[in-house]
KELO-319371 format. One line per 8 residues: number of its first residue (from 0); their letters; for each residue x, y, z of C-alpha. Coordinates in Angstrom, 2 decimals. Layout:
BEGIN
NUM> a> X,Y,Z; ...
end
This chain:
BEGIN
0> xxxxxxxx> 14.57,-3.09,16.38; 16.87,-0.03,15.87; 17.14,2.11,12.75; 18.30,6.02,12.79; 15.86,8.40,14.52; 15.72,10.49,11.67; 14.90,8.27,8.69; 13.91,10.58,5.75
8> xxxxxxxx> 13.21,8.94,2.38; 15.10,9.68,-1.01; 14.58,9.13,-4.27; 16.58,5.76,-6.01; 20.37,7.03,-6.45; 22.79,4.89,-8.65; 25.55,3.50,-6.64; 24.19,3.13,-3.29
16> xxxxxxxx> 23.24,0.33,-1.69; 19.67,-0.07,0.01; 19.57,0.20,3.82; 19.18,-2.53,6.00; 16.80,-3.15,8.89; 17.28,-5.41,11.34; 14.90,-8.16,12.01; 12.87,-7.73,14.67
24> xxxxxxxx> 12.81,-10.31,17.85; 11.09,-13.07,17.75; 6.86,2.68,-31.88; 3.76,1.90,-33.84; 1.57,-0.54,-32.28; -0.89,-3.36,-32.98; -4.50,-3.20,-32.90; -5.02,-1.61,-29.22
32> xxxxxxxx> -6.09,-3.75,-26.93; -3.76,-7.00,-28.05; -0.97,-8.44,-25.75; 1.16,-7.40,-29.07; 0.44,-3.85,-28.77; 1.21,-3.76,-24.77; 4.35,-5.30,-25.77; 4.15,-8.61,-23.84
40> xxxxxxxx> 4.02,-12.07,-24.79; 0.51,-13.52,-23.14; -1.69,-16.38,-23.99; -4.99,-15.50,-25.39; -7.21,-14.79,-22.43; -10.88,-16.99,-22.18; -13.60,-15.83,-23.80; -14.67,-14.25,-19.71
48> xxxxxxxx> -12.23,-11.54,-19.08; -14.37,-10.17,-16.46; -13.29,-13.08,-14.61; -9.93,-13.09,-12.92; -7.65,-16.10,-14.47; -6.76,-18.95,-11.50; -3.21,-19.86,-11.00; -3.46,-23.15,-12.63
56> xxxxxxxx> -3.61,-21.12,-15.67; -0.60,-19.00,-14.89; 1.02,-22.05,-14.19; 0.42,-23.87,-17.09; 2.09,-20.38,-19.08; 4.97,-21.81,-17.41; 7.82,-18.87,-16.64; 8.20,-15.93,-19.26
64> xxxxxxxx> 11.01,-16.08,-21.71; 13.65,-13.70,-22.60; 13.21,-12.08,-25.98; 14.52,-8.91,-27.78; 11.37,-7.24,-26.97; 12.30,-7.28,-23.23; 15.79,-5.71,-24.08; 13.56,-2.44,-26.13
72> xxxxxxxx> 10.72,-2.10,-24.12; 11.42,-3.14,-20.74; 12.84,-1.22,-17.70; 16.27,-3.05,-17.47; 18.60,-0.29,-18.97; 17.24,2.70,-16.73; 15.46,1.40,-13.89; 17.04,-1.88,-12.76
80> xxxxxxxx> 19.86,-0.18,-11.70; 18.13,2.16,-9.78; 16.09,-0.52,-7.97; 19.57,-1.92,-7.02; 20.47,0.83,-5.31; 17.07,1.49,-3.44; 16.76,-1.82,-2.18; 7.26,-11.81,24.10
88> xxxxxxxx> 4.12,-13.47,22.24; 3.73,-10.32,20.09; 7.22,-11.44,18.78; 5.28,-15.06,18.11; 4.86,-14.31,14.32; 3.26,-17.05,11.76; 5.44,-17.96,9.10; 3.59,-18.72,5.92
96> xxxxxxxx> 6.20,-20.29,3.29; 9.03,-18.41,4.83; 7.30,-15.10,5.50; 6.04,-13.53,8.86; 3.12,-12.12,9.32; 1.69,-10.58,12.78; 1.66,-12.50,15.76; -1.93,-14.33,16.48
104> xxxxxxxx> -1.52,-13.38,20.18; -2.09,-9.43,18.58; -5.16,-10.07,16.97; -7.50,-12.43,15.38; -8.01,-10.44,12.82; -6.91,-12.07,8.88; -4.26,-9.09,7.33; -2.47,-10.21,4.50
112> xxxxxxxx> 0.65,-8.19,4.60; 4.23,-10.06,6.01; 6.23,-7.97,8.32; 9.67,-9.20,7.65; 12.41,-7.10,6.62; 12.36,-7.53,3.13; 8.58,-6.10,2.99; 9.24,-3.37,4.85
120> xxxxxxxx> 12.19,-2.40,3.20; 10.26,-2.26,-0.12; 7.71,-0.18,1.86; 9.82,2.43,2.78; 10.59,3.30,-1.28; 6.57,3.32,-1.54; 6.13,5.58,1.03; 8.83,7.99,-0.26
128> xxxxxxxx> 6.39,7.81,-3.74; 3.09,8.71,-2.02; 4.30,11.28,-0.42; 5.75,12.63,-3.59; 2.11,11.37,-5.02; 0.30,14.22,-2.72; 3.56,16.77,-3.26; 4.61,16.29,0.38
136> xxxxxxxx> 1.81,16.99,2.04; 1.74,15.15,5.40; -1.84,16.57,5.95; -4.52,18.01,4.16; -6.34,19.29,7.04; -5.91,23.03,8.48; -4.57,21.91,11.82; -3.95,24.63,14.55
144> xxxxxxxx> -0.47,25.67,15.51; -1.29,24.49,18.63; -1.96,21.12,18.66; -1.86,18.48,20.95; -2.10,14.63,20.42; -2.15,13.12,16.99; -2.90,9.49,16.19; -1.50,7.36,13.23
152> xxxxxxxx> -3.76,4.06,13.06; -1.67,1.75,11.41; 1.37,2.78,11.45; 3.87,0.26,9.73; 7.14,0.69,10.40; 5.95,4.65,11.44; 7.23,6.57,8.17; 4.42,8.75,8.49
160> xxxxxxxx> 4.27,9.04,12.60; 8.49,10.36,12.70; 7.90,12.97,9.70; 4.82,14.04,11.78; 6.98,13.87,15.18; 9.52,16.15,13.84; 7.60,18.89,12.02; 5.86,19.36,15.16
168> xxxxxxxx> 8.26,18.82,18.17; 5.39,20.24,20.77; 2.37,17.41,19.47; 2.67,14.48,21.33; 2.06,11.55,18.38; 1.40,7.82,18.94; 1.72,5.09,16.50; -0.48,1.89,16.55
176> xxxxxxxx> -0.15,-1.48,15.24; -0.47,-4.96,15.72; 3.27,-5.97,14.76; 6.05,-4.20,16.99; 7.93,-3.23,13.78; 8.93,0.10,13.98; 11.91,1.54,15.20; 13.09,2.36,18.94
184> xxxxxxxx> 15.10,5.83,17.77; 12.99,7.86,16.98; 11.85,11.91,18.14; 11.16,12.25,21.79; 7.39,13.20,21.33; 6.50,9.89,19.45; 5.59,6.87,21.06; 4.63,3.48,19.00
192> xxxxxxxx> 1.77,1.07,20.43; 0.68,-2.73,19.68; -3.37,-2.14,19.32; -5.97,-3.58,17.18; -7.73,-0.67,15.53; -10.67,-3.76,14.48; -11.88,-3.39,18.14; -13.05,-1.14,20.43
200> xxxxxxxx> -10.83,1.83,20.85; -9.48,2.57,24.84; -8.30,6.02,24.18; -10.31,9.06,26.01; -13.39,10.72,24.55; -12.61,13.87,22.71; -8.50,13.62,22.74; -7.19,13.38,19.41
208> xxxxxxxx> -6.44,16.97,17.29; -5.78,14.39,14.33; -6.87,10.57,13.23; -4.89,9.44,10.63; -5.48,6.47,8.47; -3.06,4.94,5.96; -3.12,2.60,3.91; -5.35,0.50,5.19
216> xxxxxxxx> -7.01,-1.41,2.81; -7.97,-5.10,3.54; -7.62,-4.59,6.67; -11.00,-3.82,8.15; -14.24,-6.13,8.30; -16.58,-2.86,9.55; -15.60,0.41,8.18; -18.54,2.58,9.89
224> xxxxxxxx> -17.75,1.06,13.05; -14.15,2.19,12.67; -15.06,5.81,11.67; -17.44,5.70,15.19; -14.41,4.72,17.22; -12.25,7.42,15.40; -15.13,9.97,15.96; -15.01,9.37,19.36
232> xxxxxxxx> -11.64,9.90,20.02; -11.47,12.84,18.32; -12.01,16.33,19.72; -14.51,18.45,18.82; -13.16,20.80,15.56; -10.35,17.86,15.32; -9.75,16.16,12.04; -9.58,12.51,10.42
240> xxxxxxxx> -7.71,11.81,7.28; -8.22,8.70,5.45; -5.34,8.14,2.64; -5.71,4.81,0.48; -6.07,3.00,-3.02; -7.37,0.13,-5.11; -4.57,-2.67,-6.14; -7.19,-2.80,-9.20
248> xxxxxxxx> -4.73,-1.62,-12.08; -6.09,-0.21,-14.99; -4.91,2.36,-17.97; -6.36,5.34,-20.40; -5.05,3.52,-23.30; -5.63,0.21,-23.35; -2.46,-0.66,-22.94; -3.74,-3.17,-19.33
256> xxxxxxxx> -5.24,-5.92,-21.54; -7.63,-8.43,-20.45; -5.84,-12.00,-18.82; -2.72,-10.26,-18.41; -0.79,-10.36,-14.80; -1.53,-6.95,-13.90; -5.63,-7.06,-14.81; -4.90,-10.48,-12.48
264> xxxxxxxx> -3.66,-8.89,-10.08; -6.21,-6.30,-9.28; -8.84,-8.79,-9.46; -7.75,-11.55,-7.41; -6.53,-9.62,-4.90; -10.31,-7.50,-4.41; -11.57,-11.25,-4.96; -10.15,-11.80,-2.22
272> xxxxxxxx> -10.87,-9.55,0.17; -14.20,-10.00,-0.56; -14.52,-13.57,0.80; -13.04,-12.33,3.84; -15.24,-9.34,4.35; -13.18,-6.67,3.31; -12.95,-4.16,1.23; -9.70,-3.77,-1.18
280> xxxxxxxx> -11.41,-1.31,-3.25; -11.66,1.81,-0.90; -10.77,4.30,-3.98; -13.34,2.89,-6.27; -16.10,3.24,-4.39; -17.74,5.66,-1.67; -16.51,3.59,1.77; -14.49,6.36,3.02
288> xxxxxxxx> -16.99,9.29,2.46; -20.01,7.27,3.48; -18.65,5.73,6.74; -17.33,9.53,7.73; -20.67,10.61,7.41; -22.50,7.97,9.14; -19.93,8.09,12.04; -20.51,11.89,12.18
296> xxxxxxxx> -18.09,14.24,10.37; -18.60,16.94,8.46; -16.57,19.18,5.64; -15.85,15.77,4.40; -13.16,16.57,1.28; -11.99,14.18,-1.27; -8.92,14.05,-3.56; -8.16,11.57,-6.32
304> xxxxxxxx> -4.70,10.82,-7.96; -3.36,7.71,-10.40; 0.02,6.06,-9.52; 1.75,4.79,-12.01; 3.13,1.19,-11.35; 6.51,1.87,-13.63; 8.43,5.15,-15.22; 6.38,5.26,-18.12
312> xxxxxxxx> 4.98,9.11,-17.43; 6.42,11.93,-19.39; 5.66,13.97,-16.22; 8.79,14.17,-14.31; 7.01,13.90,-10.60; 4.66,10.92,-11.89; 7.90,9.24,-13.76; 9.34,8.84,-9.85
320> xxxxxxxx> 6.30,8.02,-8.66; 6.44,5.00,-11.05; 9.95,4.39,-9.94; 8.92,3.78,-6.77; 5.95,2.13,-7.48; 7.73,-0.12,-9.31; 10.99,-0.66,-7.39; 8.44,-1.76,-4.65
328> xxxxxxxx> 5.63,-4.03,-6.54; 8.85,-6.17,-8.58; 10.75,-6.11,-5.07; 8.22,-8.44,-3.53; 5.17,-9.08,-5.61; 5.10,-12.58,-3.63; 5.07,-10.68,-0.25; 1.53,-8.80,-1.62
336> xxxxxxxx> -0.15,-11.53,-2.90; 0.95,-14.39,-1.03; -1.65,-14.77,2.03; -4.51,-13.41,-0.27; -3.68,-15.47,-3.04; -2.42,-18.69,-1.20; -4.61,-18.38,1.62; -7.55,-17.08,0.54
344> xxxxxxxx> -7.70,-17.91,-2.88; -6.20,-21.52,-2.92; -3.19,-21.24,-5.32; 0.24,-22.98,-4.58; 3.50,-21.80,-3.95; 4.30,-22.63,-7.32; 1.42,-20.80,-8.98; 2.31,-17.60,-6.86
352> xxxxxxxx> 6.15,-17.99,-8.37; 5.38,-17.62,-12.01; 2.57,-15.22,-11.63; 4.93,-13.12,-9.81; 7.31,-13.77,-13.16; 4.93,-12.76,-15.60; 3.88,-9.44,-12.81; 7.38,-8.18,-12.94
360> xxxxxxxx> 8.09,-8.94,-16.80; 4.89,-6.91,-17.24; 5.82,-4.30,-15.01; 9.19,-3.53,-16.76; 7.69,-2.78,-19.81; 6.98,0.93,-20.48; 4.63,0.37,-23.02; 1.90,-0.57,-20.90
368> xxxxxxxx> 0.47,1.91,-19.15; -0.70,0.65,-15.78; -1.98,2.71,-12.92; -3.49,2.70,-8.95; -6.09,4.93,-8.28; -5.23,6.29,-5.10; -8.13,8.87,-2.51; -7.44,11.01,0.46
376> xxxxxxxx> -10.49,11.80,1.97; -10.18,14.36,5.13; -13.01,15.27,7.96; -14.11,17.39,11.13; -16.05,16.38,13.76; -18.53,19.36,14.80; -16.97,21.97,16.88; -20.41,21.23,18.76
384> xx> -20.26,17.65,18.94; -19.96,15.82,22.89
end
């Protein structure tokens, strides 16, 4: 797979057309609360909203219909052209109603994301938006001028690992993953790897100035054995920086309501997760800090932020957050939830469709209010520590 070696992200720009990646080988409101006031047309959710609603019942909604609300409070007018411009055995990958996922022969391990083209394409528009989440930052720790070797676990199609690679030339970075996705041009100090971060790690004791950790959520069974691995590998005074989020969408206002796609969403997916041992929740809840700790870091440091899933901000950075948040999600809702949802969960091809519908009608409205909560969570291992 060949894309340019230096690949930097950019906002949506009108007119353009999205880049293409090979395949690899192989106004006054109703009472708050209501459907009415978020401005979509839902069915009355049961009488258990805690619950998350099956996709017989999304199915039996049939597919949304086009009404003038859709025209005045949806996304189409500023945002849908935007989107439009945006837009060996490892090679063995499992197709799963027309979608690859990672090749068995990798790893045995159940991860729910595809790694076609048309997923990683919409990833590379959500990486651009956390980035712009944390202002640029590509780390929070206060690494030394002089370092060395730098890690990226889970590297994707390596947006993180290149920026990395070419803000510091001298630092020899490696990329890992268990799908050979990423790109073959790329700087001269970055190599990529196939490796299973879910089992023991075969790098040297005490070599790693930085761990990093992105977006990995739902894909780890044992979180504290993880962090020991990562401990290990790390040199003493070196860093690990955890950055990830909860697909549980919520709001301030209300403006999520109970049985709609998006509280759905959230909740099926963590649902999920669950009954395959994961966690999908990693910025809800005290995972991250706790497994650091057990494993052995200290200074452990925590930031929070909320990513808006559309435009709907009036603050400028957070409005293109939601851009991107959104161009992504509506890109390929289906790609997200398929394996979790299908798989896992039990609901057909059909029931995934018009969910999807309903998700992307939802998400082009601006009068709901819908948000990730997204943690970076940083730690050193003891300048003392063997």
């Amino acid at each position: 797979m060949s894309t340019p070696a230096k690949r930097k992200a950019v906002s949506p720009a009108p007119g353009s057309s999205p880049p293409s990646r090979p395949v690899p080988a192989g106004p006054a409101s109703p009472g708050a609360g209501s459907p009415e006031a978020a401005g979509v047309s839902s069915p009355a959710a049961p009488a258990n909203t805690d619950e998350a609603l099956t996709g017989a019942h999304w199915l039996q909604q049939g597919m949304p219909e086009e009404d003038a609300r859709d025209v005045d409070s949806s996304l189409e007018s500023d945002v849908e052209s935007s989107t439009a411009s945006i837009s060996s055995t490892i090679f063995n990958y499992r197709m799963i109603n027309g979608r690859t996922y990672h090749s068995d022969a990798v790893t045995d391990i159940e991860y729910w994301a595809p790694n076609d083209e048309k997923h990683l394409d919409s990833l590379e528009i959500y990486y651009h938006g956390v980035e712009l989440l944390n202002d640029h930052q590509l780390h929070m720790s206060p690494l030394k001028d002089n370092i060395e070797r730098v890690i990226d676990i889970g590297t994707g199609a390596g947006f993180w690992a290149i920026d990395f690679a070419d803000k510091y030339p001298n630092c020899e970075v490696i990329g890992t993953d268990i799908s050979p996705v990423q790109p073959s041009w790329v700087p001269p100090n970055l190599n990529f790897e196939i490796s299973d971060a879910s089992k023991e790690w075969t790098y040297k004791p005490n070599y790693f100035d930085l761990v990093h950790v992105r977006f990995f959520v739902g894909a780890i069974e044992d979180w504290k054995a993880f962090y020991r691995e990562a401990f290990k590998v790390c040199k003493p005074g070196g860093w690990i920086e955890h950055y990830d989020h909860s697909p549980v969408v919520t709001s301030d206002d209300g403006s999520v309501v109970p049985g709609s796609a998006m509280d759905t969403y959230g909740k099926v997916l963590a649902e999920a997760a669950r009954r395959i041992g994961r966690s999908a929740t990693l910025a809800d809840d005290d995972t991250m800090e706790e497994g650091l700790k057990a494993a052995g870091f200290v200074n452990i440091q925590t930031k929070r932020m909320k990513m808006p899933l559309s435009p709907w901000s009036d603050d400028k950075k957070l409005k293109e957050v939601g851009l991107c948040a959104y161009s992504t999600l509506s890109a390929d809702v289906e790609g997200v939830v398929q394996y979790l949802f299908g798989n896992v969960m039990g609901w057909t091809p059909e029931e995934i469709s018009v969910f999807a519908a309903h998700m992307r009608r939802e998400l082009k409205d601006k009068n709901i209010h819908g948000y990730y909560h997204w943690k970076y969570v940083w730690a050193q291992k003891p300048e003392d520590a063997q």
